[in-house]
N, C-alpha and C positions, 0 to 999 in steps of 0.2 A: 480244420485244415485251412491254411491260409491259399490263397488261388492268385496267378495271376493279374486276374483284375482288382483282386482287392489290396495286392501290391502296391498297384496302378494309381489304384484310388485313394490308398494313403499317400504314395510320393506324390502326386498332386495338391494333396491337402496339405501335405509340409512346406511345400515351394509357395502356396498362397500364404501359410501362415508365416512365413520368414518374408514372406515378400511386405505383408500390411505389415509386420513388428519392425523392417529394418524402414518402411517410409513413414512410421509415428515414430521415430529416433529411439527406439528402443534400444538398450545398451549393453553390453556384452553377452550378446543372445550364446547361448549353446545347446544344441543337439545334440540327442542321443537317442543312439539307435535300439531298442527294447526287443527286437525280434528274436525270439527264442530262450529269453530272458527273464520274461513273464506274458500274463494274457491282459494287462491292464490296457494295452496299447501298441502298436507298431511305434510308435517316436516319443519324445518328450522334450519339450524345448522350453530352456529358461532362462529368462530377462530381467533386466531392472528397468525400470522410472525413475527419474530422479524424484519425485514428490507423488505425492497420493493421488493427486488431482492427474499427474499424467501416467499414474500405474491403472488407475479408473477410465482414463480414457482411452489409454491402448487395447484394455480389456473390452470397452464396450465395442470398437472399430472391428476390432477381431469376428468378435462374435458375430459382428455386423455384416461382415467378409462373408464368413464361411457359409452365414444363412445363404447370401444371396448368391454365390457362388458352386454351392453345393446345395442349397435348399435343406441343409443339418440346422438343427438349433442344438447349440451349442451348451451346455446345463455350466452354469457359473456359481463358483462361491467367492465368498469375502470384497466383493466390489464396494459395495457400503465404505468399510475403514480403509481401503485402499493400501494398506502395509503388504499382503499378501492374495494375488487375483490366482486362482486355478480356474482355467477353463477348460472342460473335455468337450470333446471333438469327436468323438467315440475313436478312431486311429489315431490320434497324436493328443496328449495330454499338455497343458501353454501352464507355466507357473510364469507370473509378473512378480514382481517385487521389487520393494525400496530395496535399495543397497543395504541398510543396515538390518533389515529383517533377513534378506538372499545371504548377507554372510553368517547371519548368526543361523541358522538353519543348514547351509552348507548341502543344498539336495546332490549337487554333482557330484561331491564326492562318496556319496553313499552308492547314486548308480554307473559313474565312472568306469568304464572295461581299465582293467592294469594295463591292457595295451596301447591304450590312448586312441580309441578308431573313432570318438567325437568328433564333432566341427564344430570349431568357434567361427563366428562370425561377426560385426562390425558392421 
């Protein structure tokens, strides 16, 4: 049963994590809201880099954030090749990606609501 502080405590954690992705230029970040949807997470937000080297470095700054911020460590895969970074959060799951790995993959539109009640942001 999810509580109001744990509410709390994710929509905290998502305003820090849009807040580090949107001041490393991270690029057409989208949110999406997971609650009730499944248990993997309350959010999920996904982003491009333009190259490996800044999809590696968004993900280490992140991770870097939320340590220090929340005292989480943050468990990361794929930063090595930098094509595709997931990082959990334990509430909010961060997928990074190169433009041509984010289209060919296409995560949004698998967990998209038909109703469109995501946030794009810039």
């Amino acid at each position: 049963m999810v509580t109001a502080a744990d509410t709390a405590t994710s929509e905290a954690l998502l305003a820090t994590i849009l807040s580090s992705l949107s001041d490393d230029k991270a690029e057409d970040i989208v949110q999406i809201d997971l609650r009730g949807k499944t248990e993997i997470g309350d959010y999920m937000v996904i982003c491009s880099g333009r190259s490996t080297r800044q999809v590696s470095s968004i993900s280490e700054k992140l991770a870097q954030k939320v340590k220090d911020e929340f005292g989480r460590t943050a468990k990361m895969e794929g930063k090595d090749t930098g094509d595709w970074v997931l990082i959990d959060t334990g509430d909010v799951i961060v997928h990074v990606f190169r433009p041509e790995v984010r289209e060919f993959y296409q995560l949004e539109k698998m967990w998209q609501p038909m109703a469109g009640t995501e946030t794009a942001t810039n």
